[in-house]
SELUMMAR-207840 format. One line per 5 residues: number of its first residue (from 1); their letters; for each residue x, y, z of N, C-alpha, C. Coordinates in steps of 0.2 Angstrom, whole numbers. Atoms other than C-alpha are relative to their C-alpha. Last residue first. Layout:
N
NUM = A = X/Y/Z/X/Y/Z/X/Y/Z ~ ... $
END
This chain:
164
164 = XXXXX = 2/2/7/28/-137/-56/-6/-7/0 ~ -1/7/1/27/-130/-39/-3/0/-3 ~ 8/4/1/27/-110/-38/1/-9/-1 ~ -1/6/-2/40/-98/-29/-8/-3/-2 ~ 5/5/-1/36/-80/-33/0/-8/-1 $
159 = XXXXX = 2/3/4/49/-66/-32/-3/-5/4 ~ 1/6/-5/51/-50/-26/-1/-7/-5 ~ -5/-1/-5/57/-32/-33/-2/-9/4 ~ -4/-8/-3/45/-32/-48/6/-3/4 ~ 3/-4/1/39/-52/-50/2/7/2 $
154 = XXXXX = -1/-7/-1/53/-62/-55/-6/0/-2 ~ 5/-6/3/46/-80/-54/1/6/2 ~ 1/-5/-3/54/-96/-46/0/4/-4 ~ -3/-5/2/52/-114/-49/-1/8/1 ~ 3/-11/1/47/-127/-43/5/2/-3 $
149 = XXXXX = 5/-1/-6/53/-148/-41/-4/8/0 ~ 6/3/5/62/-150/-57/-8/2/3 ~ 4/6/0/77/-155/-45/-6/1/-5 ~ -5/1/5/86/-137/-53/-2/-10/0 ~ 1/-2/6/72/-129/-44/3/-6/-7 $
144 = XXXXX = 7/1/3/73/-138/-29/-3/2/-7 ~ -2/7/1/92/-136/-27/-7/-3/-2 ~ -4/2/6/90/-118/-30/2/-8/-2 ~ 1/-2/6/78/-115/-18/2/-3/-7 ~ 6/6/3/86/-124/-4/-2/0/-6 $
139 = XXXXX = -2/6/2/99/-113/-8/-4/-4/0 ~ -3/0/5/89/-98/-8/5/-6/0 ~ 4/1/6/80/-102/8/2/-1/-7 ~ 2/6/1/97/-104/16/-6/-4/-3 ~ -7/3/2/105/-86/11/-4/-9/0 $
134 = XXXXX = 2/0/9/86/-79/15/7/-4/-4 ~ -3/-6/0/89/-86/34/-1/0/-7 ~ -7/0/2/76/-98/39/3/6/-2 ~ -5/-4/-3/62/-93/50/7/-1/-2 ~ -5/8/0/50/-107/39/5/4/7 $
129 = XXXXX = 2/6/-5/36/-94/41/5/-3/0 ~ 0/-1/-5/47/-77/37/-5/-6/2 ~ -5/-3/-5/58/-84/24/-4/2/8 ~ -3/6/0/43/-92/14/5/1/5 ~ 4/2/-5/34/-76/14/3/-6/3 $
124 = XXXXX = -2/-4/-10/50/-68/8/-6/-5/4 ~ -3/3/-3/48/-80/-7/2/3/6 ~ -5/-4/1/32/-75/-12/4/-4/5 ~ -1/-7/-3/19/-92/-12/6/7/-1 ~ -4/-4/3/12/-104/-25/0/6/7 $
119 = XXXXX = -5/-1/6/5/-121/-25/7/8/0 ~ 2/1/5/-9/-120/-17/4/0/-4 ~ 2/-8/3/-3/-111/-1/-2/-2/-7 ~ 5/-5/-4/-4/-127/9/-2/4/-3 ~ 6/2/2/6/-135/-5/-5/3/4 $
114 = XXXXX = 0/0/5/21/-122/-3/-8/-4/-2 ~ 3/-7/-1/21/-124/13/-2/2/-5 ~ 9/1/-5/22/-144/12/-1/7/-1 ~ 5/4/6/37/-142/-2/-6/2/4 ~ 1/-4/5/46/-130/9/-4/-1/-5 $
109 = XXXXX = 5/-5/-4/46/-144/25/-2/8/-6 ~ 7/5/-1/50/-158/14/-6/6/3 ~ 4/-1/6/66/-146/7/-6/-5/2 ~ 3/-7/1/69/-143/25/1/-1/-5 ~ 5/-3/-4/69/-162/31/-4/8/-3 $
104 = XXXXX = 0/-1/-7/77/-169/18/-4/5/5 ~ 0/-7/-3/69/-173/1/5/-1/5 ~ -5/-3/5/70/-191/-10/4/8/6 ~ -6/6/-5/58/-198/1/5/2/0 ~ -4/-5/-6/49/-183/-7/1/-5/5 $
99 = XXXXX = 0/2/-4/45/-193/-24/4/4/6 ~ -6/2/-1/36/-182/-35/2/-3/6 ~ 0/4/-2/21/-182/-47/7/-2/4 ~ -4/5/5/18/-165/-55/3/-4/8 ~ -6/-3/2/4/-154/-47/4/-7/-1 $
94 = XXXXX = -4/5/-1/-12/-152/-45/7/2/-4 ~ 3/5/-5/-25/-140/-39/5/-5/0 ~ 2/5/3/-16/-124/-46/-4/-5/6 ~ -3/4/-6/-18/-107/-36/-2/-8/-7 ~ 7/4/-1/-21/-93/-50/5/-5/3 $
89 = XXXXX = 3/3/5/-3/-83/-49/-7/-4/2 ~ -3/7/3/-1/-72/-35/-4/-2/-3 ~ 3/7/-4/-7/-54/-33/3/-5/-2 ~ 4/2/4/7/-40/-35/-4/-7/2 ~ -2/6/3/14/-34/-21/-5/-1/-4 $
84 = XXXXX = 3/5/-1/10/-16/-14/2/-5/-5 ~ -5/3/-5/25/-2/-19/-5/-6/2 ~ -6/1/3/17/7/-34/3/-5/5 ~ -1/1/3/-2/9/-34/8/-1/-2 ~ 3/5/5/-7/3/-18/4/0/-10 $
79 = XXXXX = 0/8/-2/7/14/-10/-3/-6/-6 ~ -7/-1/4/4/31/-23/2/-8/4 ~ 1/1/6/-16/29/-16/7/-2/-4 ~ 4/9/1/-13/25/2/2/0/-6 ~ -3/6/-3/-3/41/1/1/-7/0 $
74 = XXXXX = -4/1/5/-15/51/-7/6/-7/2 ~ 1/4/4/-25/45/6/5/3/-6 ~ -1/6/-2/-14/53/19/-4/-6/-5 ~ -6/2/1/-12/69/8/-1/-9/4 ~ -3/-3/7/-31/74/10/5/-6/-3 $
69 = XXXXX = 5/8/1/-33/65/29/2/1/-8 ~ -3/4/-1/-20/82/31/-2/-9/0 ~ -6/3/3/-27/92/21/3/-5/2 ~ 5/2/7/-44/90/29/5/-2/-3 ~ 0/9/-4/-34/91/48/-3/-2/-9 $
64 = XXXXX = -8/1/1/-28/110/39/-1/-10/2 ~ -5/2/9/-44/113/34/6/-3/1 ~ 4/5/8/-54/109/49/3/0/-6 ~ -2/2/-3/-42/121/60/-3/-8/-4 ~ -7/0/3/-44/135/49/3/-8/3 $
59 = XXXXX = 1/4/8/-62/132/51/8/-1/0 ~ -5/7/2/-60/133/70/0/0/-5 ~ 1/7/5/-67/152/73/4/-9/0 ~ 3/5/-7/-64/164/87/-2/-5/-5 ~ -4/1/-6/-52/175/74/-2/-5/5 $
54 = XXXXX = -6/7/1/-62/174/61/6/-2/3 ~ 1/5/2/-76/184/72/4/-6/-4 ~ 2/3/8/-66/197/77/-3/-7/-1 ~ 7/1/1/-68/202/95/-2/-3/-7 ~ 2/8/-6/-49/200/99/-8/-2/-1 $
49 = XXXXX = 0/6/6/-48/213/85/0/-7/4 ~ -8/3/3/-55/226/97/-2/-6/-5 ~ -1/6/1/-72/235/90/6/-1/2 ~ 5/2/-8/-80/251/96/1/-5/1 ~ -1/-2/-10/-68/259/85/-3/-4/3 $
44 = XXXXX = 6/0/-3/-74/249/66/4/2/10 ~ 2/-8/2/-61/252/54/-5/4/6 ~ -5/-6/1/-52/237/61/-1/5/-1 ~ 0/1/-8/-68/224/62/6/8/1 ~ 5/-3/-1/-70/229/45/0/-1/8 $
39 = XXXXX = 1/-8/1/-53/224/40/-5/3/2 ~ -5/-3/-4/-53/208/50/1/6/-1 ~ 2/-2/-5/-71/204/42/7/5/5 ~ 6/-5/0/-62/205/24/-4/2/6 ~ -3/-8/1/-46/198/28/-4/4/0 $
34 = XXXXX = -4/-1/-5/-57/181/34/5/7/1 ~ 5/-1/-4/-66/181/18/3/1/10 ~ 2/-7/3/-50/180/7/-6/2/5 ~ -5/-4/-3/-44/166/19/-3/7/-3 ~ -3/-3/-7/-58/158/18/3/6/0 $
29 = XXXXX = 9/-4/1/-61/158/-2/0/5/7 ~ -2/-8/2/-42/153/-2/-7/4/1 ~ -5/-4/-4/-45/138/10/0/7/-4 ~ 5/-2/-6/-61/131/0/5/6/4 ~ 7/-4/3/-51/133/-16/-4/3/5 $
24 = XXXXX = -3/-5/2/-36/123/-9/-4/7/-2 ~ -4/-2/-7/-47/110/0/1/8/-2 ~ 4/-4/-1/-56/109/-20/2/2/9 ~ 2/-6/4/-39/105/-25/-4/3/2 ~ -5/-6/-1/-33/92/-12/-1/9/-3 $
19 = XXXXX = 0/-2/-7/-49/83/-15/3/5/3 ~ 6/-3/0/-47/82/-34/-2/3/8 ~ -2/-7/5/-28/77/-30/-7/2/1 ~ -2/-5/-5/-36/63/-18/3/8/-2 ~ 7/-3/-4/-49/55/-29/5/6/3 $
14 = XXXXX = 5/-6/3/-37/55/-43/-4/2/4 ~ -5/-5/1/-23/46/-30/-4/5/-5 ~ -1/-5/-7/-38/35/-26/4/6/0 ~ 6/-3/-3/-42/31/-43/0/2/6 ~ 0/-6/3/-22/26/-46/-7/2/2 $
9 = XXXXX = -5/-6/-3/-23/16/-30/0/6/-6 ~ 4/-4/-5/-39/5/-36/6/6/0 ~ 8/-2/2/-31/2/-54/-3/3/5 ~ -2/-4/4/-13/-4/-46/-5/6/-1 ~ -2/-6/-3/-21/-13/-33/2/5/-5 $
4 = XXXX = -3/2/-4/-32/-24/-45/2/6/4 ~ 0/-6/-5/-48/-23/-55/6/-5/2 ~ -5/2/-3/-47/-33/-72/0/6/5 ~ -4/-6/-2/-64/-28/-81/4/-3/6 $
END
């Protein structure tokens, strides 16, 4: 069984629905229950309604932070399963035999990051260790690529920089 975020986030987003639902249920139950004392406290003289019993209560105060935990896993849940990065590819151990005499400094330094990571990192990652600018990564990129040296991998919105 292939678990990823995808898979988790939608069962969160089921647990949180199911959650929001039984909230919803609790809250009308209340609220019905809460009209009910408020009217009997009102019929009743001997009573003000400042004495009302769901008036000095906190529940209302516990549903509303309920919904709100509620909605904040929903949240998690719709994240995980739409906007989170997909996992990288299995990490190789070896890779094709190249000479990096051949490189200069910042394709020497993009090759090395790139083997630390086993072969494969996202290319934003690469942008924020190295501190290049995404315009100079992309060139590198591209001259690396076209060198034979990696290649790069639409995944969704990001791509995946892998050496061949």
């Amino acid at each position: 069984m292939n678990i990823n975020n995808r898979t988790v986030g939608y069962a969160v987003i089921a647990f949180s629905v199911i959650l929001i639902a039984i909230l919803a249920f609790v809250k009308s139950n209340y609220d019905t229950q809460s009209t009910f004392l408020c009217e009997v406290v009102s019929k009743n003289p001997d009573f003000d309604m400042a004495q009302c019993p769901a008036h000095k209560s906190n529940v209302s105060w516990y549903i509303t932070l309920s919904f709100g935990i509620s909605f904040l896993i929903l949240s998690i849940g719709l994240y995980l399963s739409f906007f989170s990065k997909l996992p990288l590819p299995e990490p190789r151990k070896e890779f094709s035999a190249i000479d990096i005499s051949k490189l200069d400094e910042e394709e020497k330094m993009i090759y090395n990051k790139l083997k630390e990571k086993q072969g494969s990192m996202y290319q934003s990652d690469l942008i924020k260790e190295t501190g290049f600018t995404k315009v100079k990564i992309t060139r590198i990129l591209d001259k690396l690529e076209t060198s034979g040296i990696l290649e790069r991998k639409r995944r969704g919105m990001a791509n995946i920089v892998v050496l061949k």
